[in-house]
C-alpha positions as CSV (number, residue, x, y, z in Angstrom):
1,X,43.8,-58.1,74.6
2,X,45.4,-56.9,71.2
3,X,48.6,-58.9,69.4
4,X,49.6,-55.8,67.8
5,X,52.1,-53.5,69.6
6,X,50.6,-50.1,70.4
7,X,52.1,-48.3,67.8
8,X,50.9,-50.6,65.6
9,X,48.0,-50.0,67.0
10,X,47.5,-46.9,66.6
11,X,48.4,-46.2,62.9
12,X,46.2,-49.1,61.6
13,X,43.3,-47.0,63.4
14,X,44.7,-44.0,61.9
15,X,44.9,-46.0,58.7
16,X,41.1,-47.0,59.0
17,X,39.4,-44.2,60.1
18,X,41.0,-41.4,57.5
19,X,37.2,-42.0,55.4
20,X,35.6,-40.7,58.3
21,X,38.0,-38.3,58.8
22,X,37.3,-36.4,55.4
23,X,33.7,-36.0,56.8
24,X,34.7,-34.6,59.7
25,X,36.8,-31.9,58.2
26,X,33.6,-31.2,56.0
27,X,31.4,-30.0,59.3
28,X,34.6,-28.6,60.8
29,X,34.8,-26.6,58.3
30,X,31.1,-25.7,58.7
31,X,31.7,-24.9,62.2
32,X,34.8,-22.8,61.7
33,X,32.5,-20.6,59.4
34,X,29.4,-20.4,62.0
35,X,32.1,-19.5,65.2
36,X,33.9,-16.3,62.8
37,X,30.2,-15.2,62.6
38,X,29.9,-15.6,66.3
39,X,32.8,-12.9,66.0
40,X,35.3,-15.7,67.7
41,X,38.4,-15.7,66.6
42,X,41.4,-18.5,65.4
43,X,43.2,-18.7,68.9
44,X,39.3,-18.6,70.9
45,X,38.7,-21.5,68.5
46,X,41.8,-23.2,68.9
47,X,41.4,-23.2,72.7
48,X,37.6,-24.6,72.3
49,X,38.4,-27.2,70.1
50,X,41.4,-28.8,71.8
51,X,39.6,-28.3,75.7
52,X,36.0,-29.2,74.0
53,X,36.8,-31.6,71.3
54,X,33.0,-32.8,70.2
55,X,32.0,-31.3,67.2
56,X,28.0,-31.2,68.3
57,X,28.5,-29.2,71.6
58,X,30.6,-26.8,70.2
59,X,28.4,-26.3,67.7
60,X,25.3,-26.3,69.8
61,X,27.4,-23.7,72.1
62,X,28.1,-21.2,69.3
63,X,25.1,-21.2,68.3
64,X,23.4,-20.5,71.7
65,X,26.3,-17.7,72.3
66,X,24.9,-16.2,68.6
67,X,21.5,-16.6,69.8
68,X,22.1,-14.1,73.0
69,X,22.4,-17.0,75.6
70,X,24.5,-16.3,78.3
71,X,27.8,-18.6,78.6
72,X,26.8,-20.7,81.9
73,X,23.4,-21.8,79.1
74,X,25.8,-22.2,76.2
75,X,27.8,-24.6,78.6
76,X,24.8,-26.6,80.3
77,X,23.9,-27.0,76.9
78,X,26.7,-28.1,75.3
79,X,27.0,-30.7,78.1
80,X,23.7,-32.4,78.2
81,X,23.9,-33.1,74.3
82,X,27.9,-34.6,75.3
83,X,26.0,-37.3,77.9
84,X,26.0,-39.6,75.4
85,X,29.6,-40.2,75.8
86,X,29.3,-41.6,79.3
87,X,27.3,-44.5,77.6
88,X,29.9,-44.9,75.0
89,X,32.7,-44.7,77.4
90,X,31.1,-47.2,79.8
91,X,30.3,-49.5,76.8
92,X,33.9,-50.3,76.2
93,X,34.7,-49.7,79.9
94,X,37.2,-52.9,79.6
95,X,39.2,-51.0,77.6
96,X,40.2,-48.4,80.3
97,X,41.1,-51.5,83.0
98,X,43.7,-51.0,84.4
99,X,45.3,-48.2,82.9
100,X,47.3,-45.5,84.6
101,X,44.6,-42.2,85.0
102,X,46.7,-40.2,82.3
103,X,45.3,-43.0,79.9
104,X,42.1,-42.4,81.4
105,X,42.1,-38.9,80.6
106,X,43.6,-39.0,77.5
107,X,41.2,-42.2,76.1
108,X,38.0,-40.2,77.4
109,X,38.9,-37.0,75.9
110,X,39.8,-38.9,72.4
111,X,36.8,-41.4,72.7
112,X,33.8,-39.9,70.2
113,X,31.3,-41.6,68.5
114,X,33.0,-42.1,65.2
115,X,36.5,-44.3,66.7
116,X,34.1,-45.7,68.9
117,X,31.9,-47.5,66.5
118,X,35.0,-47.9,64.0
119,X,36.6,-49.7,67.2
120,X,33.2,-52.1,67.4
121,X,33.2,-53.1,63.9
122,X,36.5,-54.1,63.5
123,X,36.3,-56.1,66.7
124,X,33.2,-57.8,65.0
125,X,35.5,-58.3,62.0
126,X,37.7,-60.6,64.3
127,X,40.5,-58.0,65.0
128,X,41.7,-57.9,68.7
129,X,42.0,-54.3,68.7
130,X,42.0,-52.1,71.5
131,X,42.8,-49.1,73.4
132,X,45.6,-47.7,71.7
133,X,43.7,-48.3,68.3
134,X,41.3,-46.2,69.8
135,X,43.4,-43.2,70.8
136,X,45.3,-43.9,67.6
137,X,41.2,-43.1,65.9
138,X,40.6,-40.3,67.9
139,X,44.0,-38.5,67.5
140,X,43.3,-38.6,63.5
141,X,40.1,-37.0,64.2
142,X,41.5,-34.7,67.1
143,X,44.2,-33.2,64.3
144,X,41.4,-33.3,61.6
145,X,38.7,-31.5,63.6
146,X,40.9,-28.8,64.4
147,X,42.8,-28.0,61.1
148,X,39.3,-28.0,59.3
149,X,37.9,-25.4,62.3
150,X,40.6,-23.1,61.8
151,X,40.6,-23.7,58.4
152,X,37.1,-22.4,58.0
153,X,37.5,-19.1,60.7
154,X,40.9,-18.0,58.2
155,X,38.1,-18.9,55.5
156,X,35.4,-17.0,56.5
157,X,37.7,-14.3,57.8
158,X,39.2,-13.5,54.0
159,X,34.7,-13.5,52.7
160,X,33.2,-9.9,52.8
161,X,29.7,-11.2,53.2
162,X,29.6,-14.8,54.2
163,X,25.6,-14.7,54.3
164,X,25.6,-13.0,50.8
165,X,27.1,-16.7,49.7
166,X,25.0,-18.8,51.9
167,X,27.7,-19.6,54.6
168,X,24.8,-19.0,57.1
169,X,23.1,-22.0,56.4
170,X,27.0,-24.3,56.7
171,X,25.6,-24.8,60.5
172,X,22.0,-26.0,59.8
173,X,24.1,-28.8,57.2
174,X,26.5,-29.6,59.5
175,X,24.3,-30.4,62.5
176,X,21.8,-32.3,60.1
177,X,25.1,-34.4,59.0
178,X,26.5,-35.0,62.9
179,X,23.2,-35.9,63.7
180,X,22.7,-38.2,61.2
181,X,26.1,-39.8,61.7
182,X,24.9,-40.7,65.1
183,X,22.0,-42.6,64.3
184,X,22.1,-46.3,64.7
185,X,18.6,-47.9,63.2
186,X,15.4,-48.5,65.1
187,X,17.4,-49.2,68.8
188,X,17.8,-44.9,69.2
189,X,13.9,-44.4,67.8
190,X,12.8,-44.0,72.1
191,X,15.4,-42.3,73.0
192,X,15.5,-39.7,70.2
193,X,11.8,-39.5,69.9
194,X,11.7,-38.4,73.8
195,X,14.5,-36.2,73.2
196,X,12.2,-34.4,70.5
197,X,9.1,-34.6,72.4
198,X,11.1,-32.7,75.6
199,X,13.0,-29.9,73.2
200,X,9.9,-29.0,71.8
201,X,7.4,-28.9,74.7
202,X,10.0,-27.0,77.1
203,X,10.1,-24.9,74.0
204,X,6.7,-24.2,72.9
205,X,6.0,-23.5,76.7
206,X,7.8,-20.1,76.3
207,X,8.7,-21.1,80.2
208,X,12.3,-21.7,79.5
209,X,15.0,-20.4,77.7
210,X,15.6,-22.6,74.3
211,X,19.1,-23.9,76.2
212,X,17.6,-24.8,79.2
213,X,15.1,-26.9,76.9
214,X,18.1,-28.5,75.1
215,X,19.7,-29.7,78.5
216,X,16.6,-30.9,79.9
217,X,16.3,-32.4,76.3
218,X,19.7,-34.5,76.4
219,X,19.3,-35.4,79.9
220,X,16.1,-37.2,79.1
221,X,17.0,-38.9,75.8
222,X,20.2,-40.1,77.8
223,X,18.1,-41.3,80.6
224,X,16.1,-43.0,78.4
225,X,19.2,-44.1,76.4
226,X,20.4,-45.8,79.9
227,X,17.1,-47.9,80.4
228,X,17.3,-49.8,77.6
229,X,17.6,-53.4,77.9
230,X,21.2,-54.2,77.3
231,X,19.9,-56.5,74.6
232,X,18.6,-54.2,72.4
């Protein structure tokens, strides 16, 4: 249990993860640029970003709807890349005890990988810290994500030409930096490497659509995710 009151609780985590933060309004803003040239719009983005709330999918999804996927493949694709967070969630599953199911909701929707690890290390750093220091992480990054999004749609919006600058290629960076962020050292080498291996054959096959290959993708890398030994 935490010996911090949860308010104090959840500034100090507002406190700690505002570093991070200014990373994620970097790819936010990255995003914000690649939806307006998906032709969505401030409110459409708005709606995504507050229902969604995980910076990879929506990307992944955009990019799929850009690509000429239909939205049920956006969507399946979207999800399989978000199965991570049922491992993360069940990680710190003595968090959630006992709490009433809008806490539930509310810690699940907030939980990503960034508050999540922050949560971890300070732990190892002898703070009892716990689930209101999480929701006190994710809510900086919930307000950060979605200024920065919005940010980068008005942005885009006010640019002739975004491709004549480069813009394009903001999407391409800011997957490269999520993905990045979410690797952990030699532990993720099987699962990524069979997440690769999967993407690319279902791809190369030309017998399914690139979304289908990215959900069949995320469901094996969080299979393989899952059968690790709890040790590693």
């Amino acid at each position: 249990m935490s010996d911090a009151s949860p308010a104090g609780e959840f500034w100090s985590a507002v406190r700690d993860i505002s570093p991070l933060a200014a990373g994620v309004a970097i790819y936010g803003l990255a995003f914000g640029l690649l939806a307006a040239q998906a032709n969505l719009d401030e409110l459409q983005v708005g709606v995504m970003g507050t229902v969604v709330f995980a910076g990879a999918s929506q990307i992944v999804a955009v990019e799929r709807l850009s690509a000429g996927a239909g939205a049920a493949a956006a969507l399946l694709a979207a999800i399989a890349l978000n199965l991570r967070l049922l491992l993360v969630t069940a990680s710190i599953r003595e968090v959630y005890a006992r709490r009433p199911w809008w806490q539930l909701l509310l810690g699940a929707h907030f939980t990503t990988d960034e508050n999540w690890a922050l949560m971890l290390a300070t732990r190892a750093g002898g703070r009892h810290v716990g689930y209101w220091y999480l929701i006190g992480g994710g809510a900086c990054l919930f307000a950060t994500w979605l200024s920065a999004t919005l940010s980068g749609v008005l942005f885009a919006t006010a640019i002739p030409e975004p491709r004549s600058l480069g813009v394009d290629f903001a999407f391409t960076a800011a997957f490269i930096a999520i993905a990045r962020s979410l690797w952990r050292g030699r532990k993720d080498q099987a699962p990524w490497l069979i997440t690769i291996a999967v993407v690319a054959g279902c791809h190369y096959s030309a017998a399914l659509d690139s979304s289908w290959a990215l959900v069949i993708g995320g469901c094996a890398g969080a299979l393989a995710a899952a059968a690790r030994p709890v040790d590693e």
